[in-house]
DSSP file (Angstrom, degrees, kcal/mol; ACC not computed):
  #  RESIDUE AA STRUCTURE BP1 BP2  ACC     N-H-->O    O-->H-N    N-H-->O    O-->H-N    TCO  KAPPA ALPHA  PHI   PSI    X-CA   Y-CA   Z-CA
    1    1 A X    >         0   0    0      0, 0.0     3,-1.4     0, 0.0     4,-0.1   0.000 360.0 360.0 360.0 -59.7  -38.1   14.5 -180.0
    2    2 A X  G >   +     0   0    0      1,-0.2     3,-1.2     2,-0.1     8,-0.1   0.794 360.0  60.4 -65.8 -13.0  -36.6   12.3 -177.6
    3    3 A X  G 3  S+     0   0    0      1,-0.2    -1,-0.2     3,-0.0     0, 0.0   0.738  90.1  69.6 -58.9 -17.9  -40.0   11.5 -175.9
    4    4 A X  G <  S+     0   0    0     -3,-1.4     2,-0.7     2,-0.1    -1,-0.2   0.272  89.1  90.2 -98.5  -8.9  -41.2   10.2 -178.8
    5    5 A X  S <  S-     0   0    0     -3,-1.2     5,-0.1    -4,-0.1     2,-0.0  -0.795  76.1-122.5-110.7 131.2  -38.7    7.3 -178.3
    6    6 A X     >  -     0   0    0     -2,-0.7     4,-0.8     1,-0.1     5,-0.1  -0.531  23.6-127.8 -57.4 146.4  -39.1    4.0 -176.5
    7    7 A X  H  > S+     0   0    0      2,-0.2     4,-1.7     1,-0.2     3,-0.3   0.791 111.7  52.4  -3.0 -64.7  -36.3    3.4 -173.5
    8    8 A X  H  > S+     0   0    0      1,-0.2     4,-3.2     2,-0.2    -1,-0.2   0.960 108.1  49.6 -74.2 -53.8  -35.3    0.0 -175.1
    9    9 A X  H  > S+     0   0    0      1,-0.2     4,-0.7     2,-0.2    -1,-0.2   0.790 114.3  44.6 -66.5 -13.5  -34.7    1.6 -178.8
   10   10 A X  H >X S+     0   0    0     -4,-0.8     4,-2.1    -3,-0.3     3,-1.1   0.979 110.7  56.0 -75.7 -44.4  -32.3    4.7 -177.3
   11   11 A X  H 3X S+     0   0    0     -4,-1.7     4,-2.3     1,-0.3     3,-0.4   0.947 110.5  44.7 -68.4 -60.8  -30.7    2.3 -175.3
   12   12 A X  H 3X S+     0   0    0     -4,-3.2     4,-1.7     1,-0.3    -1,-0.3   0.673 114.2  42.3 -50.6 -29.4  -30.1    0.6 -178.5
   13   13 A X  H <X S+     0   0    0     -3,-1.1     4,-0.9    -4,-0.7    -1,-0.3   0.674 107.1  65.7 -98.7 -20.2  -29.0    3.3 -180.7
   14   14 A X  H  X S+     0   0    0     -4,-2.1     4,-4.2    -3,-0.4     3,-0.4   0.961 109.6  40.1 -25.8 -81.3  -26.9    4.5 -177.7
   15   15 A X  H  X S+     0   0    0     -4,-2.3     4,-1.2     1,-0.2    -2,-0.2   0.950 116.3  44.3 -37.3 -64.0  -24.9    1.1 -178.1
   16   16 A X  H  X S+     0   0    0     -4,-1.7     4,-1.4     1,-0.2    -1,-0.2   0.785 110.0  56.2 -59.1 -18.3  -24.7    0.9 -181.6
   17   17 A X  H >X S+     0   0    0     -4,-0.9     4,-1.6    -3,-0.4     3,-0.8   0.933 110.7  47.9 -79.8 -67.3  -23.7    4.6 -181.8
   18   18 A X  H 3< S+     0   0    0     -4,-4.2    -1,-0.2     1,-0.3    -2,-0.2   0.825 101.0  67.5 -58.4 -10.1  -20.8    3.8 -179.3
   19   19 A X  H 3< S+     0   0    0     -4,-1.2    -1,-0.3     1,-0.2    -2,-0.2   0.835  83.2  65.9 -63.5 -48.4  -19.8    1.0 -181.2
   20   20 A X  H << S-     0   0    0     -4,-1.4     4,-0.4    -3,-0.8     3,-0.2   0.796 101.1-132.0 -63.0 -12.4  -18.6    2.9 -184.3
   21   21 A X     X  -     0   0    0     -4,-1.6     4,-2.8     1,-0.1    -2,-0.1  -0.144  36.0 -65.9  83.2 159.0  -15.7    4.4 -182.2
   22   22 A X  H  > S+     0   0    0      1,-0.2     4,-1.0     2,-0.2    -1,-0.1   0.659 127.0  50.5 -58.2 -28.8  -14.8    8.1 -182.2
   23   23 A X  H  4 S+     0   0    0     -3,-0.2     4,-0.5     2,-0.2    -1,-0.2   0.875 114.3  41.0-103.7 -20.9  -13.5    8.4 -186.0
   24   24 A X  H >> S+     0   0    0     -4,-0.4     4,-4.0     1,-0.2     3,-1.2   0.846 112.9  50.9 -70.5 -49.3  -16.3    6.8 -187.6
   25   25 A X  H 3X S+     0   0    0     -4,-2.8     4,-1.2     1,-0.2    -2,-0.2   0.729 107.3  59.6 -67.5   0.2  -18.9    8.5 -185.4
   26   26 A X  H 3X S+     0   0    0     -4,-1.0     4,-2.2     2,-0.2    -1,-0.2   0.581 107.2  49.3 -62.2 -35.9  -16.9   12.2 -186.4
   27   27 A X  H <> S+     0   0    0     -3,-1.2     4,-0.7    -4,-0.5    -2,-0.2   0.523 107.2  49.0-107.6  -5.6  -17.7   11.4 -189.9
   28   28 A X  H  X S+     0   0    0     -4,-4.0     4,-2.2     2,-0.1     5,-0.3   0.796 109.3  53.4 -64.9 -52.7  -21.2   10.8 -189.2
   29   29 A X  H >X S+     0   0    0     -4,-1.2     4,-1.9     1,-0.2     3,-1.6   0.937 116.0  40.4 -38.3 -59.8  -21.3   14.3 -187.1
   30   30 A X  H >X S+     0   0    0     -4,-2.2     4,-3.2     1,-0.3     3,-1.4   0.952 113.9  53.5 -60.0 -43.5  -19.8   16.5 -190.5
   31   31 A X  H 3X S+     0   0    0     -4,-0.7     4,-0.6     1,-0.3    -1,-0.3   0.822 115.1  39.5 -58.0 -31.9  -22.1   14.3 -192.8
   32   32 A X  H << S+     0   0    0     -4,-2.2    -1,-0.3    -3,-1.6    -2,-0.2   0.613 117.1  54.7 -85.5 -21.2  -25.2   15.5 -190.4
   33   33 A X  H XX S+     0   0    0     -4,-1.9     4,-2.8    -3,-1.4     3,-1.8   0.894 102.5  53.0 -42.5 -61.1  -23.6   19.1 -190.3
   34   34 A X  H 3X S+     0   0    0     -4,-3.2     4,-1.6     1,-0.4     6,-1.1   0.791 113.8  40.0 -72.0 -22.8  -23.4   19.5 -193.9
   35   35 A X  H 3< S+     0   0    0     -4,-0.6    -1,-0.4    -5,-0.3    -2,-0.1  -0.022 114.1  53.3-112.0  29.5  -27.3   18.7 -194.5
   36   36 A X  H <4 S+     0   0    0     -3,-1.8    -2,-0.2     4,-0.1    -3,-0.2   0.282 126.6  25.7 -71.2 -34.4  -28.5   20.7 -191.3
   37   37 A X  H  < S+     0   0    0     -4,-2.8    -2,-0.2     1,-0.1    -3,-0.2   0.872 137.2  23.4 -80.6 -36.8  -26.3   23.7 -192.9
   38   38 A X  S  < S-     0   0    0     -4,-1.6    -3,-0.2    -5,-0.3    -1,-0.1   0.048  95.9-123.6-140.5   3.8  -26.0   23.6 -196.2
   39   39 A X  S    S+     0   0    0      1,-0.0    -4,-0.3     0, 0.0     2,-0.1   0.798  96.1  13.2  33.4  30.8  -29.4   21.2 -197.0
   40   40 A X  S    S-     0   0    0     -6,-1.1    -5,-0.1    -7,-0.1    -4,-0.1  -0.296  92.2 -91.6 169.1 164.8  -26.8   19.1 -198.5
   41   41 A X        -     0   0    0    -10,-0.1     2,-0.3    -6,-0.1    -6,-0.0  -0.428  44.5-104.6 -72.3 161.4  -23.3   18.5 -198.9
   42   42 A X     >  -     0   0    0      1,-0.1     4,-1.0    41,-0.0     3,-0.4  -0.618  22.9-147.9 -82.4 125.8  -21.1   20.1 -201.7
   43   43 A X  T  4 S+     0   0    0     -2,-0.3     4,-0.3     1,-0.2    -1,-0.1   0.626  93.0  69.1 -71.8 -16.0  -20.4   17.5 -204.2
   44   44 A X  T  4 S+     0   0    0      1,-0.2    -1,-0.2     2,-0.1    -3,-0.0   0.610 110.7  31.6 -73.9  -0.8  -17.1   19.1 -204.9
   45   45 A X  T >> S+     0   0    0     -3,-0.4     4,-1.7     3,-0.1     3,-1.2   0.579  87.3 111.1-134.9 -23.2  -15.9   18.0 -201.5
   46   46 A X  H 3X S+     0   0    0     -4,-1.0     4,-0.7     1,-0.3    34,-0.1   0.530  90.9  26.2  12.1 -72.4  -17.7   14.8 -200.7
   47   47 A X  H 34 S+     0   0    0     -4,-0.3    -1,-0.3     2,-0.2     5,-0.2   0.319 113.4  68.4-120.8  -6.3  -15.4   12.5 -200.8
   48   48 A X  H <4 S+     0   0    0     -3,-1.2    -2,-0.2     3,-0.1    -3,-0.1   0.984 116.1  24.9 -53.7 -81.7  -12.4   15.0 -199.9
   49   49 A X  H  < S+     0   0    0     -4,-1.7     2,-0.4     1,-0.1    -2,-0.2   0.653 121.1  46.2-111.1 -40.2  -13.6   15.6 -196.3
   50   50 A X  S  < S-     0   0    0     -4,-0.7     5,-0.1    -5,-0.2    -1,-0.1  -0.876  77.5-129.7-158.1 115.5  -15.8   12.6 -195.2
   51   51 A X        -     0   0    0     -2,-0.4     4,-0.2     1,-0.2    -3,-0.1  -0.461   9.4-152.3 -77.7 150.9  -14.5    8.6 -195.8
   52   52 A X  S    S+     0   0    0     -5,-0.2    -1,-0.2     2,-0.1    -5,-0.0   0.285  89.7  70.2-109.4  28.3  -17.3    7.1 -197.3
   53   53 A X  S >> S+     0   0    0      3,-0.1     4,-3.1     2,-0.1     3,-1.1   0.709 100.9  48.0 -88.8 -52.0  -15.9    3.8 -195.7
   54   54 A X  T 34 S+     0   0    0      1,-0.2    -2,-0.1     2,-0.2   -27,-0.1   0.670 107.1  48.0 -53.0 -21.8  -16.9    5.1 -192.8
   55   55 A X  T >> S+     0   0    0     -4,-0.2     4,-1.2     3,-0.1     3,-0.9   0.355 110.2  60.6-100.8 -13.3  -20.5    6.3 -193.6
   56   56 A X  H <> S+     0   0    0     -3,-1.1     4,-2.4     1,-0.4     2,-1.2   0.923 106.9  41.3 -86.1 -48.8  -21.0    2.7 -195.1
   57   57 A X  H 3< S+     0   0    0     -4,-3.1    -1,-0.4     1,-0.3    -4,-0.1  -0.258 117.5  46.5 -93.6  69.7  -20.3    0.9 -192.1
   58   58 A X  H <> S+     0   0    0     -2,-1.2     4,-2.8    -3,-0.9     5,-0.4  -0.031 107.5  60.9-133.1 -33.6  -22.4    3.5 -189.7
   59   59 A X  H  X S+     0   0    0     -4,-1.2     4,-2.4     1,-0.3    -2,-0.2   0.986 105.2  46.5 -66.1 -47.6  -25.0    3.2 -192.4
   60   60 A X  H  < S+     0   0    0     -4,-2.4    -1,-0.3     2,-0.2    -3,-0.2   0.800 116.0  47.7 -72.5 -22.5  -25.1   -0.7 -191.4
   61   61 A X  H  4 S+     0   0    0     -5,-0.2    -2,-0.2     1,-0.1    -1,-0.2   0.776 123.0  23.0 -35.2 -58.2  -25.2    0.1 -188.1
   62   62 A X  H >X S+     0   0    0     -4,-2.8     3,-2.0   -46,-0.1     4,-0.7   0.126  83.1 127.6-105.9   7.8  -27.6    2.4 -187.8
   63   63 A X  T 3< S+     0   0    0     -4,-2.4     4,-0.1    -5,-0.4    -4,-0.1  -0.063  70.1  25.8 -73.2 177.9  -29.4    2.1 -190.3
   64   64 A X  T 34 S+     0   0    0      2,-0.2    -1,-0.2     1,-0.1     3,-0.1   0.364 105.3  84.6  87.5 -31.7  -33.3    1.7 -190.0
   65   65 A X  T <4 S+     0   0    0     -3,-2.0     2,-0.4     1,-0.2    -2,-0.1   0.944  95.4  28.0 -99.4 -43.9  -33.3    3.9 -186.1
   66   66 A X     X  -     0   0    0     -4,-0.7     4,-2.8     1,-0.2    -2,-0.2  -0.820  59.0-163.9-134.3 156.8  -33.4    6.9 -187.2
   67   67 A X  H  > S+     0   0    0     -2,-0.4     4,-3.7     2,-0.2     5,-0.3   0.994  94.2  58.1 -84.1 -37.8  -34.8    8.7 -190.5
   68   68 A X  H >> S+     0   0    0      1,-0.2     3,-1.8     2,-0.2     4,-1.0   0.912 113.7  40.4 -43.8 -83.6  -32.9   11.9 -190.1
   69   69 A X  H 3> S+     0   0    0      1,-0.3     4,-1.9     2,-0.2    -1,-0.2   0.635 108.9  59.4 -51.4 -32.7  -29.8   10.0 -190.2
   70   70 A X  H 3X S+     0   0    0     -4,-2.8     4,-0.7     1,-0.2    -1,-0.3   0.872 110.2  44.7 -70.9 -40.8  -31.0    7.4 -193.0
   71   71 A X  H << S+     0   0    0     -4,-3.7    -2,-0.2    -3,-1.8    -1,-0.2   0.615 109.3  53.9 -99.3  12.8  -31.5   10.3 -195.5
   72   72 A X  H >X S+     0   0    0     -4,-1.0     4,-2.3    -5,-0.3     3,-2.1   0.975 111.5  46.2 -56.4 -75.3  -28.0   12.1 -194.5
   73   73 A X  H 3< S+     0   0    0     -4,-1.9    -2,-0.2     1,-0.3    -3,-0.1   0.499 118.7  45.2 -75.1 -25.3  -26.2    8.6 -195.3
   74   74 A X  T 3X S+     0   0    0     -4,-0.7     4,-0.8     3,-0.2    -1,-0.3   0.498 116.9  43.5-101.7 -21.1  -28.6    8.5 -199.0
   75   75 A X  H <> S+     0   0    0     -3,-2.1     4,-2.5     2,-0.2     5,-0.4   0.892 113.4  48.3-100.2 -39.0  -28.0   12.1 -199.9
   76   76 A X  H  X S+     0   0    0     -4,-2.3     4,-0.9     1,-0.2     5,-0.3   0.758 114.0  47.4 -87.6 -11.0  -24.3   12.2 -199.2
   77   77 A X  H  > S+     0   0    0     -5,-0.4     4,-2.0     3,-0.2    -1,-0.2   0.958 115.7  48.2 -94.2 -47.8  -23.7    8.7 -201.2
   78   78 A X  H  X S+     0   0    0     -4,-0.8     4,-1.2     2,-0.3    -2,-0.2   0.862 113.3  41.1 -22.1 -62.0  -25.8   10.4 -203.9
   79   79 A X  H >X S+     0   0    0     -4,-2.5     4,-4.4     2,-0.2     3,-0.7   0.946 117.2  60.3 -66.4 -38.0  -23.8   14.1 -204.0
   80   80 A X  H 3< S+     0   0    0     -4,-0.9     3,-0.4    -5,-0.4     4,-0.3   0.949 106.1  41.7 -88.6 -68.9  -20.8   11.4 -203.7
   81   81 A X  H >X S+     0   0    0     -4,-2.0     4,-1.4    -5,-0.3     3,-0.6   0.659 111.7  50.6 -26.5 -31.7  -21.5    9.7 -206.8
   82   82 A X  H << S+     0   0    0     -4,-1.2    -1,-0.3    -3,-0.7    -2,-0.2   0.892 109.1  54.0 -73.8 -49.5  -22.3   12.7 -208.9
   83   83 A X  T 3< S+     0   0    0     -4,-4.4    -2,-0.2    -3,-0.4    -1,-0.2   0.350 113.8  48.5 -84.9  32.0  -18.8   14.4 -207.8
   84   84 A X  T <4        0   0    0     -3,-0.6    -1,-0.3    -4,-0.3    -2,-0.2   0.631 360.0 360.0 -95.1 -49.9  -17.4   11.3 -209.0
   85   85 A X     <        0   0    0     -4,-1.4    -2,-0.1    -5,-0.3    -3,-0.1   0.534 360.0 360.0 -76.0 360.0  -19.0   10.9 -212.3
């Protein structure tokens, strides 16, 4: 997986990654937990467990480097809008 990546662009997702700080990048990890276990998060719990302030600005951070991560951040704003409505 990782071979498959230029030097310059890890380096780069490396940064931005360290950038968000430890409590944002925690609520990326559960949000990437819950759709590698569960193929998506439970809408009843969404927004209970996981700030979606937090996923907004990682989603502007990172968004665009990696795809896995771009459709975690689109399915969990998705489930999180349905357990709103």
């Amino acid at each position: 997986m990782l071979y498959d990546t230029d030097s310059a662009e890890l380096i780069d997702f490396a940064k931005r990654w360290s950038d968000l700080g430890d409590a944002v990048a925690e609520q990326v990890e559960r949000v990437l937990d819950d759709v590698r276990l569960a193929a998506g998060l439970n809408p009843d719990r969404a927004d209970l467990e996981v700030n979606p302030n937090a996923i907004t600005l990682a989603r502007e951070r990172l968004g665009g480097l990696n795809e896995e991560i771009d459709q975690a951040f689109e399915e969990y704003f998705s489930l999180l809008a349905e357990a709103r409505s």
